[in-house]
C-alpha positions, -999 to +999 in steps of 0.1 A: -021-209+267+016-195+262+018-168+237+032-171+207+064-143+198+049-117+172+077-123+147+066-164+146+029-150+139+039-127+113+050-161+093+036-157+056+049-189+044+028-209+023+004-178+015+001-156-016+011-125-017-002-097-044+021-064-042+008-037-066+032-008-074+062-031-070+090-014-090+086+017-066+107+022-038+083+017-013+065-013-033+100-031-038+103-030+001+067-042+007+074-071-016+112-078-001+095-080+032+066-101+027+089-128+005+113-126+038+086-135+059+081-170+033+051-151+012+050-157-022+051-124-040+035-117-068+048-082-082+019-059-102+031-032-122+033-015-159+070-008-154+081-041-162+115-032-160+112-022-123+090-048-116+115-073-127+144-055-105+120-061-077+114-099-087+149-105-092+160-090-054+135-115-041+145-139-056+187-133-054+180-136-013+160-166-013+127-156-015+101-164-039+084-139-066+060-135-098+056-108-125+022-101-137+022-069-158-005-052-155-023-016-152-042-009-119-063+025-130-083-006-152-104-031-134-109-054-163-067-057-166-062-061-121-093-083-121-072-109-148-044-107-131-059-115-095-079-145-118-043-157-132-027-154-100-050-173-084-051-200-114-012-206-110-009-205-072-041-214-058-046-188-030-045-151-024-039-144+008-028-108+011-032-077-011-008-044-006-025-015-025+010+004-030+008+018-064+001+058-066+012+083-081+026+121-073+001+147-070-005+179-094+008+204-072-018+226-079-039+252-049-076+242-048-086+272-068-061+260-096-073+225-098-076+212-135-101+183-144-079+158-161-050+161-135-073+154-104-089+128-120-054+115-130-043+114-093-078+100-078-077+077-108-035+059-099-036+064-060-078+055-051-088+038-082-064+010-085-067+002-048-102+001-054-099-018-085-078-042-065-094-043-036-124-055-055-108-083-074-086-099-049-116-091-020-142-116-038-114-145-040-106-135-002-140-137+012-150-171-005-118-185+010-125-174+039-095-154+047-074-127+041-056-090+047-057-064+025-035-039+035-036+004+015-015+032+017-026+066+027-004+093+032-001+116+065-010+144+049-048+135+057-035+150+093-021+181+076-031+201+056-004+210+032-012+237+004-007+225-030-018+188-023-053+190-027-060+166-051-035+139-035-051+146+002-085+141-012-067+106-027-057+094+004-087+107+024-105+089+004-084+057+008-086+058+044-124+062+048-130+031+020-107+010+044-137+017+067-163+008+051-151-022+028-139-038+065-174-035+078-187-050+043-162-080+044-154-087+075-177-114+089-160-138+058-128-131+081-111-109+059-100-075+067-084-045+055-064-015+071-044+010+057-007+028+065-002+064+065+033+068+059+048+100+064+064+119+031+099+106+035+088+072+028+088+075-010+052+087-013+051+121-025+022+150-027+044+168-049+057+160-086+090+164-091+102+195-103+071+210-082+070+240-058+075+238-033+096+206-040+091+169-025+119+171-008+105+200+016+077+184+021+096+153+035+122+173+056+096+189+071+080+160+083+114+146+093+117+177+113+085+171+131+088+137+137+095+131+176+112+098+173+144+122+158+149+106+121+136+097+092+110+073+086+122+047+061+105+024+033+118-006+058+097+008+083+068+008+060+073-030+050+075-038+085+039-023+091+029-037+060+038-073+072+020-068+109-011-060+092-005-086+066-003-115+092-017-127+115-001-110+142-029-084+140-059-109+136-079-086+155-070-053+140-098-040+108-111-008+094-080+013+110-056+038+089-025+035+114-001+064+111+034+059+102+049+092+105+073+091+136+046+112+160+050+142+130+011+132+131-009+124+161-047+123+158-072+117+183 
């Protein structure tokens, strides 16, 4: 049997694509490179306005792409939207878990309550939330990919991004266990951790040490010699969308340019 290119197996036309924090920078470019590979994008977000920018890029380069406003951090609101999607398009094939949010900033010892629940709640919650929803519709089809962000900062350990790390630890060790849990009804789920240059930040803005440290710092480290970029982390997205990794579940692969290299 000849093989088949991996670009040709990374095809997503004709299959349904659900793109959760898609008026970020890095959830416009997940949804820009799905919809280039023929998905159908539907774009999740409470910024409607960005959302809309998103659809609207799809949609100027020929691609195809849905709205659904909706909030994440609430299972009742992602589980109607993943209902309605499925109503109008008949499918869901692939779920990117993009959304999140910047962490407090805060040292361990400085944690307050409300602001770590806050981050746990926007960058582990809705992908939870998500994951549950679209996961049920996956597994009686038969199929699917669901595909989470991380962060490399599970790797490092960064002071000041304690509640963010825990976020994103906790991300990656759920991709473990739901793959084992729903992956004889041939669906599976992986997870990216992108380096901070890719738009995903431990730090608020306005924080010290600032997000933009952070990110040069992991540029600096990073042995390829530049900057990991949001492209970069679409491309990954769409690999473990399709089925050009048909045999790839339960991993968290790093996207950091060698800046991290675990064992």
């Amino acid at each position: 049997m000849s093989a088949v290119p991996a670009r040709e197996r990374a095809d997503l036309a004709d299959r349904v694509v659900i793109v959760t924090g898609a008026a970020s920078e890095p959830g416009r470019a997940v949804a820009q490179v799905m919809a280039a590979a023929g998905g159908r994008v539907w774009c999740i977000d409470t910024d409607v306005a960005g959302a809309s920018g998103t659809v609207e890029a799809i949609t100027a380069a020929g691609g195809q792409a849905d709205l659904y406003p909706a909030d994440v951090t609430v299972a009742a609101e992602v589980g109607a939207a993943v209902e309605e999607i499925l109503r109008r398009s008949g499918r869901v094939d692939v779920l990117c878990n993009v959304a999140s949010q910047p962490g407090d900033g805060a040292l361990i010892e400085d944690i307050d309550a409300d602001d770590f629940d806050r981050v746990f709640r926007s960058n582990f919650k809705s992908a939870l939330f998500a994951s549950q929803a679209a996961g049920r519709v996956m597994a009686a089809a038969g199929r699917g990919s669901i595909v989470n962000m991380s962060s490399a900062v599970i790797d490092v350990p960064v002071s000041h991004t304690g509640s963010y790390a825990v976020s994103a630890a906790a991300i990656a060790y759920f991709t473990k266990v739901f793959a084992k849990e729903i992956g004889e009804r041939n669906v599976r789920v992986n997870a990216v951790a992108p380096s901070p240059a890719m738009g995903f930040s431990p730090f608020a803005a306005g924080a010290d040490p600032a997000p933009d440290a952070l990110a040069a710092r992991a540029q600096a480290g990073a042995v390829l010699g530049r900057a990991g970029s949001t492209e970069d982390l679409g491309e990954l997205a769409l690999f473990l969308a399709s089925d050009a990794s048909a045999y790839i579940t339960g991993q968290t692969i790093r996207l950091s340019g060698g800046w991290t290299m675990p064992w």
